[in-house]
Backbone as a ProteinNet text record, in pm:
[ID]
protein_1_A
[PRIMARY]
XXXXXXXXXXXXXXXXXXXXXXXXXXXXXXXXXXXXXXXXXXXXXXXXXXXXXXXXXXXXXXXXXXXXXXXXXXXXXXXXXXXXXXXXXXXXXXXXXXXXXXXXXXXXXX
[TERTIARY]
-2808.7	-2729.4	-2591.2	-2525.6	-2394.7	-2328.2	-2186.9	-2135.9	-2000.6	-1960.1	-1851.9	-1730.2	-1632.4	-1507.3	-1542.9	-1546.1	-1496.4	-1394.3	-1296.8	-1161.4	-1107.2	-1017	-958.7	-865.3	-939.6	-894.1	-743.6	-700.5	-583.9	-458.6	-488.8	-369.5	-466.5	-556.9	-615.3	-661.3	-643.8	-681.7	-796.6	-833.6	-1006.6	-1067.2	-1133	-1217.1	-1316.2	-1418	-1504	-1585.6	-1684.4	-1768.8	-1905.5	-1948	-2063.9	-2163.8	-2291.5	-2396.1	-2524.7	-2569.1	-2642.8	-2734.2	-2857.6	-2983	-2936.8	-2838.6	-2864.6	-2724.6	-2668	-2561.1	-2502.1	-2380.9	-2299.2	-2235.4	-2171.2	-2101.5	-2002.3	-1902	-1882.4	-1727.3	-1591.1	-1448.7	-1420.1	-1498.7	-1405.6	-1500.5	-1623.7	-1676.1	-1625.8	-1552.7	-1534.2	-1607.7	-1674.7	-1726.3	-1621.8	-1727.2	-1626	-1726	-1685.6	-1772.3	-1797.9	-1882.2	-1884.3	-1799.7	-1717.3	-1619	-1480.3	-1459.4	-1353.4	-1324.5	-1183.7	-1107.4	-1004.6	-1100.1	-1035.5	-897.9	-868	-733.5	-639.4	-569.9	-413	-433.6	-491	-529.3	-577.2	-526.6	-541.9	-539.6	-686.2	-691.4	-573.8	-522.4	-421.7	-425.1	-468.9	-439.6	-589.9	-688.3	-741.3	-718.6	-619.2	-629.8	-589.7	-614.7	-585.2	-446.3	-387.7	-229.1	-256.7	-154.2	-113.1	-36.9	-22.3	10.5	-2.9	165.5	180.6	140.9	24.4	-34.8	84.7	33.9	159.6	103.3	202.1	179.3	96.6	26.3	-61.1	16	14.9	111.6	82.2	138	71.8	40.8	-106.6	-210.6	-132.4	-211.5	-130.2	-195.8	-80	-181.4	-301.8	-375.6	-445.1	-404.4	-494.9	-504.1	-445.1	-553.3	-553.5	-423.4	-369.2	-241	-131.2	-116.4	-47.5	-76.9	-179.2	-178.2	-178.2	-217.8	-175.9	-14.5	39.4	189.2	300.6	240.7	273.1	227.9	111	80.3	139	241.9	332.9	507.6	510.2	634.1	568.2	503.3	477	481	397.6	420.6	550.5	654.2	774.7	839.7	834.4	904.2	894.1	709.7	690.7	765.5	784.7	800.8	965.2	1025.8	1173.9	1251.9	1134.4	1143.2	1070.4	986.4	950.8	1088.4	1128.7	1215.4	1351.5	1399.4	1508.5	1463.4	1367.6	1342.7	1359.1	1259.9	1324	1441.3	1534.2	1695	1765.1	1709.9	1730.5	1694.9	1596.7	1525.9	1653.8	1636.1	1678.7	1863.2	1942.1	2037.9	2060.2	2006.5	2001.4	1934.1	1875.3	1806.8	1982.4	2059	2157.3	2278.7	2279.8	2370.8	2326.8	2152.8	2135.9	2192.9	2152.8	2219.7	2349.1	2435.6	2580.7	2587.9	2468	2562.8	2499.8	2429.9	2388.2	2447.3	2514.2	2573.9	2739.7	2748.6	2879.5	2865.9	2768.4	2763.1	2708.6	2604.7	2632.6	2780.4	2908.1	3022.4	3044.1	3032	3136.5	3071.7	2932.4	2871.4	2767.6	2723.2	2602.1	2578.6	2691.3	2683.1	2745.9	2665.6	2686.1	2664.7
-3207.9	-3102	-3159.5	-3139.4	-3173	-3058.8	-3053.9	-2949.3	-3000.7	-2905.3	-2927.3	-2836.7	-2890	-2807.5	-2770.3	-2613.7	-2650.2	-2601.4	-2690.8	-2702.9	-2653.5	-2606.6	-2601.8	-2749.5	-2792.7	-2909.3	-2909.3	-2794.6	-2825.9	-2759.8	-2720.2	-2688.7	-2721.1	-2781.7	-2837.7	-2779.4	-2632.7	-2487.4	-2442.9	-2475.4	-2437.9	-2332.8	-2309.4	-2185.5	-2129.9	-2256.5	-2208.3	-2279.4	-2289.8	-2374.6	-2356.5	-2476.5	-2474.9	-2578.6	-2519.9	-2649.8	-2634.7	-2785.3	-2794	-2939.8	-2954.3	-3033.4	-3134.8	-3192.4	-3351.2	-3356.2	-3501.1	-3546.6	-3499	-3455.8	-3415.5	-3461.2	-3548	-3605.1	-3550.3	-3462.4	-3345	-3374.7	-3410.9	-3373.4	-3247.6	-3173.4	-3019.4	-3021.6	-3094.5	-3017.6	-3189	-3126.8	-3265.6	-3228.9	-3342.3	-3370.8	-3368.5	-3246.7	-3252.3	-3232.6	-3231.5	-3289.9	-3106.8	-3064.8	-2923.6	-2860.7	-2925.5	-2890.8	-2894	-2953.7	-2963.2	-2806.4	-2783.3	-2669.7	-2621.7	-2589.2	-2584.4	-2483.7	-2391	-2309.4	-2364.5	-2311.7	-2349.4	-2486.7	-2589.3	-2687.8	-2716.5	-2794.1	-2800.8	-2968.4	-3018.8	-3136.5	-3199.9	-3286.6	-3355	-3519.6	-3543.2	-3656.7	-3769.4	-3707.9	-3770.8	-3750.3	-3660.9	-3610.4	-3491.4	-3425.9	-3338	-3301.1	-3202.6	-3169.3	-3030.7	-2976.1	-2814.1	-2800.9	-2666.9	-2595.1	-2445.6	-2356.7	-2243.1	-2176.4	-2072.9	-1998.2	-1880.6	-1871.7	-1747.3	-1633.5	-1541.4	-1390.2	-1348.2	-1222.3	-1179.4	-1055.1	-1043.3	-904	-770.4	-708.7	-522.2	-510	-412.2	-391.9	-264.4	-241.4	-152	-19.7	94.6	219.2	301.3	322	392.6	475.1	583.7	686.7	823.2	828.1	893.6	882.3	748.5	759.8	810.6	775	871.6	999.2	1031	1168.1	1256.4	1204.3	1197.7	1215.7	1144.4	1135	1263.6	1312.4	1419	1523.8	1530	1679.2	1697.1	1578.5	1559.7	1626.5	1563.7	1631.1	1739.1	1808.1	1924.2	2043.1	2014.2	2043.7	2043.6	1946.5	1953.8	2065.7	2076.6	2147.2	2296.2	2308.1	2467	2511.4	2354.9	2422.9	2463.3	2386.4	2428.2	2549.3	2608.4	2728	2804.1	2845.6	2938.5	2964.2	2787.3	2817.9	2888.3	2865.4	2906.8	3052.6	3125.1	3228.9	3331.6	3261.2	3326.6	3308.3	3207	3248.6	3404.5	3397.8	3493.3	3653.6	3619.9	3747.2	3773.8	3693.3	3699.3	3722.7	3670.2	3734.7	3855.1	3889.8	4050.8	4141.3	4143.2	4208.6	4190	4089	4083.2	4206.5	4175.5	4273.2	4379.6	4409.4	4612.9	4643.4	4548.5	4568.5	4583.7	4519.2	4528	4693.4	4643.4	4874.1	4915.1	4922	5048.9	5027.7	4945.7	4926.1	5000.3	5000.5	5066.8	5204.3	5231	5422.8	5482.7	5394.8	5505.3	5469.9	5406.7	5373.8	5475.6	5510.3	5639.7	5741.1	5787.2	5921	5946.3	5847.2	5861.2	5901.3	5987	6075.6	5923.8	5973.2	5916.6	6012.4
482.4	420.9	388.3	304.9	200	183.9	252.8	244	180.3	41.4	-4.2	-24.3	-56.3	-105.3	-266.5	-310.2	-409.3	-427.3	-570	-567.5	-734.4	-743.4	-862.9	-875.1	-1029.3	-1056	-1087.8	-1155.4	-1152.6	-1059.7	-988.8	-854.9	-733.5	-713.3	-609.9	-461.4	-532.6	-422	-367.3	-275.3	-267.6	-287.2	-369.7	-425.7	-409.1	-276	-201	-166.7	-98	7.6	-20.7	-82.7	-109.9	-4.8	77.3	118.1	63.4	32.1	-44.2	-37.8	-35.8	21.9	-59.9	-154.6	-216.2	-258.4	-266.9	-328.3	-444	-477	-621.2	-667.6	-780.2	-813.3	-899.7	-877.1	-928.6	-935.2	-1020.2	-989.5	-868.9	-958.3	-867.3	-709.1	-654.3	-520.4	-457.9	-371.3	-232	-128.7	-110.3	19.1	104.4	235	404.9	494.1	601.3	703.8	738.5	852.5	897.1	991.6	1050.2	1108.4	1037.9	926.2	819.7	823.4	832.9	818	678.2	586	434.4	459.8	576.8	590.3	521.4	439.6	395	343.2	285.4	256.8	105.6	45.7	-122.8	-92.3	-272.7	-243	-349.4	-349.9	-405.4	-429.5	-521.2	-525.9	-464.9	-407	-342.8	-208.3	-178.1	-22.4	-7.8	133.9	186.5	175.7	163.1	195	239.2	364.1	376.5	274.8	259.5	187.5	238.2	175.8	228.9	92.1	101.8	11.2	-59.8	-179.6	-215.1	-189.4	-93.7	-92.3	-196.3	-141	-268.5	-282.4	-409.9	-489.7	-386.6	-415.6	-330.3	-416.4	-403.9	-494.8	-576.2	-714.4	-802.6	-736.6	-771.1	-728.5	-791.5	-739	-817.7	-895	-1012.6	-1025.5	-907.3	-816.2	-711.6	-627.8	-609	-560.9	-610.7	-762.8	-836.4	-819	-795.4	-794.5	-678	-566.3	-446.3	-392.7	-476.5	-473.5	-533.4	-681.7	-730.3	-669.9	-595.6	-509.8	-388.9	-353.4	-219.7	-242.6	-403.6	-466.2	-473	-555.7	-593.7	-480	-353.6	-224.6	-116.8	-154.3	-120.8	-180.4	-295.5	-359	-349.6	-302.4	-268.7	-160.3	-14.6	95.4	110.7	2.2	27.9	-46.5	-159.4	-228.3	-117.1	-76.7	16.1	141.3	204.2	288.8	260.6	89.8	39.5	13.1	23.5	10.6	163.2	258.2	356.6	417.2	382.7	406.4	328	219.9	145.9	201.3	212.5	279	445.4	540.7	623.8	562	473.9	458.7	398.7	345.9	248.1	402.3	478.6	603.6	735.6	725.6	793.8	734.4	609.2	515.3	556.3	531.3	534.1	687.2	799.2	938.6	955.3	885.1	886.3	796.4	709.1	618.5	727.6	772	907.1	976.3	1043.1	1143.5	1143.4	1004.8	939.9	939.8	874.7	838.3	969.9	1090.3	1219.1	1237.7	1237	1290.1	1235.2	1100.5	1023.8	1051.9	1123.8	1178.3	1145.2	1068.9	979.9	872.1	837.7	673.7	546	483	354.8	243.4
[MASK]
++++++++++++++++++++++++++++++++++++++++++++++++++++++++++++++++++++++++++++++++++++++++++++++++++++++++++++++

């Protein structure tokens, strides 16, 4: 069994691991042994080098996340109109307490 690297020829990044019953004579597949550790490793030149991989982007959002996102605004927005409502309520209910609180002071007649 023949187990190889394969490699992108031109940044020398391994792209994946192929084994296989007969010899290849191939640029892009290097021969490695089965304990060979392709991690972080690009071929160069005819040899091995580490190498620190580049971050991979954050994935784009979906659909669904967008929309997910607007039903969070949309939902914010109900809960602070409802809450601005019962302030409301609760001050106009403080006021009628203060006029009652006034006209039993004056005897009750109005």
């Amino acid at each position: 069994m023949y187990r190889y690297a394969i490699i992108n020829i031109e940044t020398g990044i391994v792209e994946g691991i192929s084994n296989l019953t007969g010899e290849v004579n191939k640029p892009d597949m290097i021969l490695i042994t089965e304990d060979f550790d392709i991690t972080n490793k690009k071929y160069i030149n005819g040899e091995w080098v580490e190498y620190t991989p580049e971050p991979l982007p954050p994935p784009k959002p979906t659909q669904l996340d967008e929309i997910q996102e607007q039903q969070i605004i949309i939902m914010t927005a109900q809960a602070d109109q409802y809450e601005q409502n019962l302030e409301n309520r609760l001050n106009d209910m403080e006021v009628q307490a203060t006029l009652y609180e006034a006209i039993l002071e004056l005897g009750g007649n109005v």
